[in-house]
ZANU-684646 format. One line per 2 residues: their letters; for each residue x, z, y of C-alpha. Coordinates in Angstrom, 1 decimal. Example, Ala and Ser with C-alpha at 12.3 -4.5 7.8 and 13.67 -1.06 7.14 Angstrom:
<atoms>
as	12.3/7.8/-4.5; 13.7/7.1/-1.1
</atoms>
This chain:
<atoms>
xx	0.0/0.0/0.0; 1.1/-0.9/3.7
xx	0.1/2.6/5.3; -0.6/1.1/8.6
xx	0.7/3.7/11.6; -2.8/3.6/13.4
xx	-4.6/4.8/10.7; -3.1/8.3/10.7
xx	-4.2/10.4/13.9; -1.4/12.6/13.0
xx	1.0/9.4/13.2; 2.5/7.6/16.6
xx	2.0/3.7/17.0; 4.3/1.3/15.6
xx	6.0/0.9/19.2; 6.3/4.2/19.6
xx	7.9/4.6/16.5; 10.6/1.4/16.9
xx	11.2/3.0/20.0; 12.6/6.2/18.7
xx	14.4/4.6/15.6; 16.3/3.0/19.2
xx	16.6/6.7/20.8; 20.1/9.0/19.9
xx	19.8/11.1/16.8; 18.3/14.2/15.7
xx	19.8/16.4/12.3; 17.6/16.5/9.4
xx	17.2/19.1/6.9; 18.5/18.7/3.5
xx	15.2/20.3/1.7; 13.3/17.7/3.4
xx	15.5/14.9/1.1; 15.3/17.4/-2.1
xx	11.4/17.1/-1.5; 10.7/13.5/-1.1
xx	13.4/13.1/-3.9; 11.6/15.4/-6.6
xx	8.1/13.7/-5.5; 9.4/10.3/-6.1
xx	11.2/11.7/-9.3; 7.9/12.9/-10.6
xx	5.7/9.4/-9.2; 3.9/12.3/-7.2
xx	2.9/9.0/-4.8; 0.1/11.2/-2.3
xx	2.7/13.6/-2.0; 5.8/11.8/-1.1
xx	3.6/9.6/1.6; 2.3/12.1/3.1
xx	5.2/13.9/3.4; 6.4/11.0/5.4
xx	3.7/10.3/7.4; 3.3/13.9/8.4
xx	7.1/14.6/9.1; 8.0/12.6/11.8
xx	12.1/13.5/11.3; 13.4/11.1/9.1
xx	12.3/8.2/11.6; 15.2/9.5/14.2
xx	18.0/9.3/11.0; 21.2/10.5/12.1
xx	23.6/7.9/10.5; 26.8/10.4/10.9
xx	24.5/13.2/8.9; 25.6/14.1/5.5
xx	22.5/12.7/3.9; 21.5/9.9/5.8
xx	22.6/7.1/3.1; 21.0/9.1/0.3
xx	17.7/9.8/2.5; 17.7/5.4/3.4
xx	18.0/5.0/-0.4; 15.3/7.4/-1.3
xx	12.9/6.4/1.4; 14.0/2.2/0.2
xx	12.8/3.7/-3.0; 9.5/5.0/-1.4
xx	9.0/1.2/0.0; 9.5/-0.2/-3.6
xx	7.0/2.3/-5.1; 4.2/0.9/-1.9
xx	5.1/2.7/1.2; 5.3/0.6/4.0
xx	7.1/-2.7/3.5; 11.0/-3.8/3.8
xx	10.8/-4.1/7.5; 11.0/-0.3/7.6
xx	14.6/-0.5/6.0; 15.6/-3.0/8.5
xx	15.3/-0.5/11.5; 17.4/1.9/9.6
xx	19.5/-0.4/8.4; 20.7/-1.2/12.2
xx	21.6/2.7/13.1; 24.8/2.1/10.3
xx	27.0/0.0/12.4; 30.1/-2.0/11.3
xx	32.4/0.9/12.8; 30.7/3.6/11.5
xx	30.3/2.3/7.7; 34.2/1.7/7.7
xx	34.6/5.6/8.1; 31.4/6.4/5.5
xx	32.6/8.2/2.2; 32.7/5.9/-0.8
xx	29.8/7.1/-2.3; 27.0/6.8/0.8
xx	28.9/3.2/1.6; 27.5/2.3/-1.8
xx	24.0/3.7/-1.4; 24.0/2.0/1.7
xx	24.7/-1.2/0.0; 22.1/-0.7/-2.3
xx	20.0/-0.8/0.5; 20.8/-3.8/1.1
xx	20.4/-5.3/-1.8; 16.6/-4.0/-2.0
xx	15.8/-5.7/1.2; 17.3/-8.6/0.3
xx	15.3/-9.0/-3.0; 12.2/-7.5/-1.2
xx	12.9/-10.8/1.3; 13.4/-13.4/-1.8
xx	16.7/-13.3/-1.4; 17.6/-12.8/-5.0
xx	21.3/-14.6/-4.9; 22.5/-11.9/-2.2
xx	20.8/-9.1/-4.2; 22.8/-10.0/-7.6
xx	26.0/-9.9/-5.5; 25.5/-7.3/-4.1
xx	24.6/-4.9/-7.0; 27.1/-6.9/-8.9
xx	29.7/-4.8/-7.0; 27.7/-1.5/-6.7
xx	27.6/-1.6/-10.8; 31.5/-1.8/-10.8
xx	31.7/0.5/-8.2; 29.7/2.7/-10.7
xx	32.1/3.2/-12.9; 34.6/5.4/-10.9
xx	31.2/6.8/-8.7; 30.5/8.6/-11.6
xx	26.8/8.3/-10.0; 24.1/8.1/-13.3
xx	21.3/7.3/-11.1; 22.7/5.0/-8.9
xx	24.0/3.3/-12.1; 20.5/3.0/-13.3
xx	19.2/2.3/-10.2; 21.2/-0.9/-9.7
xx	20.4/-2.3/-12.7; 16.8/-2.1/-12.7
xx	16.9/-4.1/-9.1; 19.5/-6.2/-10.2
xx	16.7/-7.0/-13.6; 14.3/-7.9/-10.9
xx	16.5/-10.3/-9.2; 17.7/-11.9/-12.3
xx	14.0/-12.4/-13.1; 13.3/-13.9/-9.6
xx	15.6/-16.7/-10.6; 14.2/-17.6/-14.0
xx	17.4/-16.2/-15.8; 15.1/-14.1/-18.2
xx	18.4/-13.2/-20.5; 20.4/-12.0/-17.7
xx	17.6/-9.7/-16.6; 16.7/-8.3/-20.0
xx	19.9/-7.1/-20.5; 19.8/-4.9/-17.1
xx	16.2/-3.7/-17.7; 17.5/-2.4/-20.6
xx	20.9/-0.9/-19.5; 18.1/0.7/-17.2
xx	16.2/2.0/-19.9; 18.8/3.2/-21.9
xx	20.1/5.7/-19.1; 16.9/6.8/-18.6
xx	16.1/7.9/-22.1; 19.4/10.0/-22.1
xx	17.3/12.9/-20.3; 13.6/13.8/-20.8
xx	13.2/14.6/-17.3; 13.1/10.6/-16.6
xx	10.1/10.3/-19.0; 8.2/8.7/-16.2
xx	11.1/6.1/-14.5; 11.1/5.1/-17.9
xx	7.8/4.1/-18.2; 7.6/2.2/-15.3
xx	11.0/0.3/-16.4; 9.2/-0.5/-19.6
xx	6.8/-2.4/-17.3; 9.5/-4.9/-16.1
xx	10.7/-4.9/-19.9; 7.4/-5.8/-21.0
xx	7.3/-8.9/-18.9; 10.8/-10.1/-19.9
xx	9.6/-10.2/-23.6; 6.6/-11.5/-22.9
xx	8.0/-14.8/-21.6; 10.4/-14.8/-24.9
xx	7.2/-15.2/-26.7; 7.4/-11.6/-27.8
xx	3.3/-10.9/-27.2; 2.7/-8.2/-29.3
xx	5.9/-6.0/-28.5; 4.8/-6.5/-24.7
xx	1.8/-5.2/-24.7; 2.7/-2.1/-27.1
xx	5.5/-1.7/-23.8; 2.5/-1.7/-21.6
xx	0.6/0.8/-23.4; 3.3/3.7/-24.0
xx	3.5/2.9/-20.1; 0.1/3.4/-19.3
xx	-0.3/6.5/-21.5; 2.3/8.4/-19.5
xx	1.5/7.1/-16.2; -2.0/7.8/-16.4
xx	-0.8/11.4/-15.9; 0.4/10.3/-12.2
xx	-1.1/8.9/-9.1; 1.1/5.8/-9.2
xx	-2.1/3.5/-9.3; 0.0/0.4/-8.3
xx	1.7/0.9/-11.4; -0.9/0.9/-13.0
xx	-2.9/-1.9/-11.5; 0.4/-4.0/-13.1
xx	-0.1/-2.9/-15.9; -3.8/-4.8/-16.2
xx	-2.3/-8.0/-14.3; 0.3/-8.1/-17.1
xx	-2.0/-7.7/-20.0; -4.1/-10.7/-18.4
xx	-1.0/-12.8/-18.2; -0.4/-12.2/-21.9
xx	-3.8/-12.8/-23.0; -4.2/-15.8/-20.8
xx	-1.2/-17.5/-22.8; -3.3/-17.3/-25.8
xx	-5.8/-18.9/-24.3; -8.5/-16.2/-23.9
xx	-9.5/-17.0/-20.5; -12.3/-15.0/-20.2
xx	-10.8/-11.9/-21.4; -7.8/-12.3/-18.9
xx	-10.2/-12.6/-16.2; -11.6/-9.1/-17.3
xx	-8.1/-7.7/-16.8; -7.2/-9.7/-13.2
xx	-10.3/-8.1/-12.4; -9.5/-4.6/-13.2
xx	-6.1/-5.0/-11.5; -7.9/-6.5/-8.5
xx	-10.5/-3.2/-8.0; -7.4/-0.7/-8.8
xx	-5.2/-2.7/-5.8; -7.8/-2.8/-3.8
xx	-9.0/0.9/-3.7; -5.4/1.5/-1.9
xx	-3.2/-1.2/-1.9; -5.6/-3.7/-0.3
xx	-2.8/-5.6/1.8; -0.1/-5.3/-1.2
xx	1.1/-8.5/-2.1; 1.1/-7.4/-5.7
xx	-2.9/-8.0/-5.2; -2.2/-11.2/-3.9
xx	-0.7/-12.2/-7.1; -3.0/-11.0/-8.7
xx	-5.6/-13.0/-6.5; -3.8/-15.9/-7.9
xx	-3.5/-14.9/-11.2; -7.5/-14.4/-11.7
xx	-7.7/-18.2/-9.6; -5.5/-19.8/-11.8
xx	-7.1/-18.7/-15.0; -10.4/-20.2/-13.4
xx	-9.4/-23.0/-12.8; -8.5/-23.6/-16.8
xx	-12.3/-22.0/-17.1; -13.5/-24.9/-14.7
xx	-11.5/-27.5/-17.0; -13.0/-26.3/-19.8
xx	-16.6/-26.9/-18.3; -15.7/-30.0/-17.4
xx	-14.6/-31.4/-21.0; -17.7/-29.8/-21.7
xx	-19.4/-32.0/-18.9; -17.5/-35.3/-19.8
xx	-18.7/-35.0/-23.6; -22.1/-34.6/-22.6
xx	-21.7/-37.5/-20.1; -20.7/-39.9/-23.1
xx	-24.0/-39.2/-25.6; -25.6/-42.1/-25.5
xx	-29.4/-41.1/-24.3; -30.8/-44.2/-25.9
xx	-30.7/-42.4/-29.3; -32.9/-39.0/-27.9
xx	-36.6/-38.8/-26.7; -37.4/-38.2/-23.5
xx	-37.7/-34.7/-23.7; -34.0/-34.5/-25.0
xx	-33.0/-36.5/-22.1; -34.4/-34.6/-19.9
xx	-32.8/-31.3/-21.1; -29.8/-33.1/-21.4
xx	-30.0/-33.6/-17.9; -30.7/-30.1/-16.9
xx	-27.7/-29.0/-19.3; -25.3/-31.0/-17.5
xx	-26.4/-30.0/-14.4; -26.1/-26.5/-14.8
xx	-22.7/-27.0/-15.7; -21.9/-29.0/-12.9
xx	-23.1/-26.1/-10.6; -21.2/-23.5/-12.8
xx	-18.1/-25.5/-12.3; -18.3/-25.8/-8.5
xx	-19.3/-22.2/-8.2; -16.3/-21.5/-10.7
xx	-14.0/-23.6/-8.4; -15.6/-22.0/-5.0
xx	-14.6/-18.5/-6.2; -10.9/-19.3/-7.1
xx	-10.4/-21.7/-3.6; -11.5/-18.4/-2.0
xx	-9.2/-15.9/-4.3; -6.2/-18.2/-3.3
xx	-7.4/-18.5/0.6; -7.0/-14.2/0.5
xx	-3.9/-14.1/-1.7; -2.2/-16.5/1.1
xx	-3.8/-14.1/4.1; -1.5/-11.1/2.2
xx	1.3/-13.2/1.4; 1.1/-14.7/5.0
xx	1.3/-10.8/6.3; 4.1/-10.3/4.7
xx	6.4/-13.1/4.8; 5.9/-14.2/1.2
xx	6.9/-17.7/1.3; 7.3/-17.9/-2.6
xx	3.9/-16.0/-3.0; 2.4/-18.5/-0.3
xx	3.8/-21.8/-2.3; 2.3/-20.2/-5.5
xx	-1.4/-20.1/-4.0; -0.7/-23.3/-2.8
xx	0.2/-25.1/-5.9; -3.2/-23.5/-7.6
xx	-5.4/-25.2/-4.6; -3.5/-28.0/-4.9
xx	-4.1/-28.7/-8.6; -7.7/-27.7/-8.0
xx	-8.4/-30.1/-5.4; -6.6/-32.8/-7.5
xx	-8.8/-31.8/-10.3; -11.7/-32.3/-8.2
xx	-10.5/-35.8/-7.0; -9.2/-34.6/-3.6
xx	-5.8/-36.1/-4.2; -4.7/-36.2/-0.7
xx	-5.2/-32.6/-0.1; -3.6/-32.0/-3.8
xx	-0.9/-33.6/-2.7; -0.4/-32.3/1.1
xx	-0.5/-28.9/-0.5; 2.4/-30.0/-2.7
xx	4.2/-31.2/-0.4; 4.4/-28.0/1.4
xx	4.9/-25.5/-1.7; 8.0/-27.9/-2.0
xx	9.1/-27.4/1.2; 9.0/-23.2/1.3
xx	10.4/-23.5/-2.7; 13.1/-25.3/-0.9
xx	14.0/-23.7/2.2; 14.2/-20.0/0.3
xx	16.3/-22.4/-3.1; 13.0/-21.2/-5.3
xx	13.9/-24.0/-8.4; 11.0/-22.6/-10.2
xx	8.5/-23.3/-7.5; 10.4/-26.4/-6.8
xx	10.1/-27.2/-10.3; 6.7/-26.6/-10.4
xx	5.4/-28.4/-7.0; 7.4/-31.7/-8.3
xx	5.3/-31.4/-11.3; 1.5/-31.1/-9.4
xx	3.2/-33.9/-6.8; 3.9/-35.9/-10.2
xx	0.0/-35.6/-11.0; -1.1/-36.5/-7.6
xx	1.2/-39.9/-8.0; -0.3/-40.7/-11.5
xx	-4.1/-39.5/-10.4; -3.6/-42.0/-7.6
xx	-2.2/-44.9/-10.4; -5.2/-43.9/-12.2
xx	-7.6/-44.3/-9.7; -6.2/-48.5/-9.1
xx	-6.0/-47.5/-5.3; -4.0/-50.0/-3.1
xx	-2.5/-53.3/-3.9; -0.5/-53.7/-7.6
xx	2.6/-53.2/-5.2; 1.1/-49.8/-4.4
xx	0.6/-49.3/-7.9; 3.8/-49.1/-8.4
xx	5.4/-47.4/-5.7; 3.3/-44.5/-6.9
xx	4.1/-45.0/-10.8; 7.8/-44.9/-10.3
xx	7.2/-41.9/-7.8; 5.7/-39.8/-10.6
xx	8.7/-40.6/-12.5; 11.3/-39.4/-10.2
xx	9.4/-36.7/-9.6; 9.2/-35.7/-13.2
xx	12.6/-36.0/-13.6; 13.4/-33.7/-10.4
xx	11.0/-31.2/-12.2; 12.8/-31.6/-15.3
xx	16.4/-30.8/-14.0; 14.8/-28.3/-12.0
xx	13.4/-26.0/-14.8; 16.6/-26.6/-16.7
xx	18.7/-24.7/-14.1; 16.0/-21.8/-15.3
xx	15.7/-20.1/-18.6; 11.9/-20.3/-18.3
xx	11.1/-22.3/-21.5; 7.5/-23.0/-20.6
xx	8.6/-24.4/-16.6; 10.7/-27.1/-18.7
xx	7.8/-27.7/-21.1; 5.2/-28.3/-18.6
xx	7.8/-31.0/-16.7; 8.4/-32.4/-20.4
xx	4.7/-32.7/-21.0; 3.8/-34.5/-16.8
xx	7.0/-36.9/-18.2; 5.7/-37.6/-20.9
xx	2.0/-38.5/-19.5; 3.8/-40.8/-17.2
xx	5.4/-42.3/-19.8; 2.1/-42.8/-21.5
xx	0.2/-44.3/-18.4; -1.2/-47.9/-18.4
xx	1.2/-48.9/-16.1; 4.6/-47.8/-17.6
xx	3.4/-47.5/-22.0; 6.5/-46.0/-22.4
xx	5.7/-45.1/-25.7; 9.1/-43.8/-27.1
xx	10.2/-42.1/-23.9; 6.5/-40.3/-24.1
xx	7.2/-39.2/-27.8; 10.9/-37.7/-27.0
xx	9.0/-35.8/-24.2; 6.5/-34.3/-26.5
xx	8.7/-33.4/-29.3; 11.4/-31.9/-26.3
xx	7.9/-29.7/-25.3; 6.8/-29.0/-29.1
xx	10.6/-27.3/-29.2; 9.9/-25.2/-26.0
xx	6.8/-23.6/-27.0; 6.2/-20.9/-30.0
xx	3.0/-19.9/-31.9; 2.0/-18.0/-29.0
xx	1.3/-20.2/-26.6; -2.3/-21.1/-27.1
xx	-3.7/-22.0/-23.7; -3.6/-25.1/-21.2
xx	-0.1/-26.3/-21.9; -0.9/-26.2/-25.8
xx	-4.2/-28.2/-24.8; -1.6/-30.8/-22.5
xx	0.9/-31.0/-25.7; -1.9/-32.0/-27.8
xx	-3.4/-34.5/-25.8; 0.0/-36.1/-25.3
xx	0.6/-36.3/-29.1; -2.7/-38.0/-29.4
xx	-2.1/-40.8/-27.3; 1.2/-41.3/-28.7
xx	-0.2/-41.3/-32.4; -2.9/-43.7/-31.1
xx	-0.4/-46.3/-29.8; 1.7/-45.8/-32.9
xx	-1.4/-46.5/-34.9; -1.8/-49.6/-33.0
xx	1.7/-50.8/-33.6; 1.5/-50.1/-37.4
xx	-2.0/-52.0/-37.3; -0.3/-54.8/-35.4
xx	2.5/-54.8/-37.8; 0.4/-55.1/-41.1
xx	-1.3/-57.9/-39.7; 1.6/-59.4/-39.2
xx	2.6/-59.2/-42.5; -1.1/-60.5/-43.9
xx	-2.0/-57.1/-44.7; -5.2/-57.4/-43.9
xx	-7.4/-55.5/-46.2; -11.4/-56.5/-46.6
xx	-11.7/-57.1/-43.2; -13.1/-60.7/-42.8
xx	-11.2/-62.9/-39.2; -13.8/-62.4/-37.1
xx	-13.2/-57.8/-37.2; -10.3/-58.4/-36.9
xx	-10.7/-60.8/-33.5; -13.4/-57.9/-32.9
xx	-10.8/-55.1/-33.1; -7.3/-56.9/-31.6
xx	-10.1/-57.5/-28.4; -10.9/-54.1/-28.3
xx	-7.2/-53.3/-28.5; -6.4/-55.6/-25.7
xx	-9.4/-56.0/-23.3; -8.9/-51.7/-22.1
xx	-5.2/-52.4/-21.5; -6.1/-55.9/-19.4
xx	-8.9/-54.4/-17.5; -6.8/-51.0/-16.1
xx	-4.2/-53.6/-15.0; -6.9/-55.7/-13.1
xx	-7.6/-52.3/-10.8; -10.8/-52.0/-13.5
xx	-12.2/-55.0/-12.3; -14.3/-56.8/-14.8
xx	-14.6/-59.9/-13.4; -10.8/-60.2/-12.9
xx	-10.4/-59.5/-16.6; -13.4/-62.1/-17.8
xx	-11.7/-64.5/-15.7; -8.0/-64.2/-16.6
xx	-9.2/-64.2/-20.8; -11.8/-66.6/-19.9
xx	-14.5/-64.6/-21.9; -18.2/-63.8/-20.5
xx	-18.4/-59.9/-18.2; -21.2/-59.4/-20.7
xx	-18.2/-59.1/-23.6; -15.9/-57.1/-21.3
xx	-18.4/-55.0/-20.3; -19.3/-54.1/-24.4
xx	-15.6/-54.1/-25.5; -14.8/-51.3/-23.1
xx	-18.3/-49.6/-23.6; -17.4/-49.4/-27.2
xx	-13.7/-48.4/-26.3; -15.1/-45.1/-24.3
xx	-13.6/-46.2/-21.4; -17.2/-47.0/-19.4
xx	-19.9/-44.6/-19.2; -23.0/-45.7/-21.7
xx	-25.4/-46.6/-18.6; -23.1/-49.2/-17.1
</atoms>
């Protein structure tokens, strides 16, 4: 929670309080340190914010004190737990001049560094962060400093995570852990480590020992007031049940999360990820629907009564408003997640709510939007050197390029421009996601490279097949939701074509089994006459006229193909 100044009557306004974090300084106690330290120790939350709300001290920090770099790191630590945000540190931070950390003991110079590393990964800064506790852990050794120790390697996890280096990370989080389990007195820092664990196995496909993390995390934090904790704790368990495809039951956890933020942390951008989370899983709802939808659209009504028709009708319409509604609610989830994420700065949490509008706008055939919104995930992924957002808004600019080949607009020039555009993009995404060890980043780019492959315009075939046996590799028995769903529709189109070509190849041969010339005239036309008519911009005419056959014939050959709706 961002414990805004001007809701405490006790507390002085924001100015007021910049103004003495400018003014000379004043001692502070020692027991008010031991305090705050023992509260945090405990995840007493209520307490320790109170405490610094209601003692107005600490904001004049004497830098020359004996404490001050251990009271910056504590109250650092009081940000990270949802006091406040990192601007806070950076008005302490500038009390510690140049001259006066050349004279600190070795020890505070060190806490003061961690500092720094905190606020750098609290402002997406992950590179600086990871050198920074690089040196504090080696420093470590001959600080003889336990907590510290741990300390640093639970941020320095965090910041390895940032960056998609999920092995890197794991082996912090659990250095972390390990210290922490030396004493039973850190029963609770280890719980809320286990939290960051949890995550880092789910995304090596580990499921079920992730979620057992989460629960021996919930089971002893239940026992504190650290309700941010636990509102991750039910954003994580939707992210795992999402991946295996229960949609529905995630929701029910994003929820949860979203009601336990919101009781007190309604501007923390942990809510705002969540936000997104809960958006993004109905958006694969909506998709759902509209398969739903599109196989209802393609029963041919001829065969029903009229009463069947008719309720056929009505069906399809209720799912058409379901989907919109579904699509209304998650446009407005993202539009809040970006109002947090805007208030504080977030430009990797901003880009992320992007992307999900984008790919909902594109799914609703808004590709210029889709695309504009892209364009400007790409361009915050860039500026902050975010290769897994990068990675990802190549991949949605990628659909918006082959939605817009699909759709025929422009001249056969244009066409093209936008074909090949898709391609480079996929590549980008592909080289991306490899500079990550985020196995399903690379599988997603595999899978968009591959369906470019496969389009009408390129029929790629090989290339498209490498791509999905590269994605097969990439994802584990786990992985049961949209990307699964992607995979498999790739593989079909691939076996289809094969199909053809073996078809095409026995014929060749003068294998043709009991079919009599005129199916197989029948069949090689129904082959052909799709493929013709997508190149023609799905002009019919422009097809009867190049094969010199009657509309009439087009028109049945791609009815029959499924490529035309039955009442055209």
């Amino acid at each position: 929670m961002r414990y805004q100044l001007e809701q405490n009557e006790q507390t002085i306004s924001r100015p007021q309080r910049i103004r003495d974090l400018e003014l000379g300084p004043m001692p502070l106690g020692l027991q008010f340190l031991t305090k705050l330290t023992a509260a945090l120790k405990r995840l007493q939350i209520a307490k320790g914010i109170n405490m610094l709300e209601e003692q107005q001290a600490w904001i004049k920090l004497d830098p020359r004190s004996a404490h001050s770099a251990e009271l910056l790191l504590c109250i650092a630590q009081w940000v990270d737990v949802g006091y406040r945000n990192y601007e806070l540190i950076d008005l302490l931070l500038k009390r510690f001049s140049p001259k006066l950390r050349r004279r600190m003991p070795f020890g505070d110079y060190f806490r003061l560094r961690m500092v720094e590393a905190f606020r750098a990964l609290s402002a997406e800064d992950a590179d600086t962060a990871i050198e920074i506790l690089e040196v504090v852990l080696k420093a470590g050794r001959e600080l003889e400093d336990e907590k510290l120790t741990t300390l640093a390697h639970f941020w320095k996890a965090r910041s390895h995570r940032k960056k998609g280096e999920y092995d890197m990370a794991l082996h912090h989080i659990v250095q972390a852990r390990s210290l922490t389990q030396k004493t039973s007195e850190e029963t609770m820092s280890t719980a809320v480590i286990q939290i960051q664990e949890c995550w880092l196995l789910f995304q090596k496909g580990l499921h079920k020992e992730a979620l057992q993390l989460l629960d021996h995390a919930e089971a002893v934090l239940k026992t504190t007031d650290y309700d941010l904790a636990l509102a991750n704790i039910e954003s994580a368990r939707g992210r795992i049940v999402r991946r295996a495809g229960q949609y529905t039951k995630a929701l029910a956890h994003f929820d949860r999360a979203i009601a336990i933020y919101s009781a007190q942390h309604a501007d923390h951008r942990n809510l705002a990820r969540t936000l997104v989370n809960a958006a993004y899983t109905k958006r694969l709802l909506a998709l759902q629907l509209r398969k739903r939808i599109d196989a209802r659209a393609r029963r041919p009504d001829r065969l029903r009564s009229g009463a069947e028709s008719a309720g056929n009708e009505r069906s399809r319409g209720n799912l058409h408003a379901r989907y919109n509604e579904i699509c209304r609610e998650a446009l407005a989830q993202l539009e809040r997640g970006i109002e947090i994420y805007t208030s504080h700065g977030y430009s990797s949490g901003i880009g992320s709510a992007l992307l999900n509008a984008g790919h909902l706008h594109v799914d609703s055939g808004d590709i210029e939007r889709g695309a504009q919104e892209a364009l400007e995930a790409y361009t915050l992924a860039l500026k902050k050197n975010d290769q897994i957002l990068m990675a990802r808004a190549r991949m949605l600019q990628a659909a918006t390029e082959n939605a817009r080949v699909d759709e025929g607009l422009g001249e056969d020039k244009d066409i093209e421009v936008h074909a090949d555009t898709a391609k480079q993009y996929c590549d980008e995404a592909i080289a991306l996601a490899q500079h990550t060890q985020n196995r399903r980043l690379l599988a997603g780019a595999y899978i968009m490279r591959g369906m470019t492959a496969a389009s009408d315009f390129f029929q790629e075939w090989d290339v498209a097949n490498e791509c999905a046996v590269a994605a097969s590799a990439l994802l584990g028995s786990e992985d049961r939701d949209h990307l699964f769903e992607e995979l498999s529709a790739l593989k079909t189109l691939v076996l289809r074509v094969c199909g053809i070509n073996d078809t095409l190849r026995a014929w060749s041969e003068g294998v043709l089994g009991d079919k009599t010339f005129q199916q197989i005239t029948e069949e090689f036309a129904g082959m052909v006459i799709p493929k013709v008519w997508m190149r023609e911009n799905k002009r019919i005419s422009r097809v009867a006229d190049r094969l010199s056959i009657s509309p009439k014939k087009v028109r049945r050959l791609l009815r029959n193909a499924g490529v035309l709706d039955g009442h055209r």
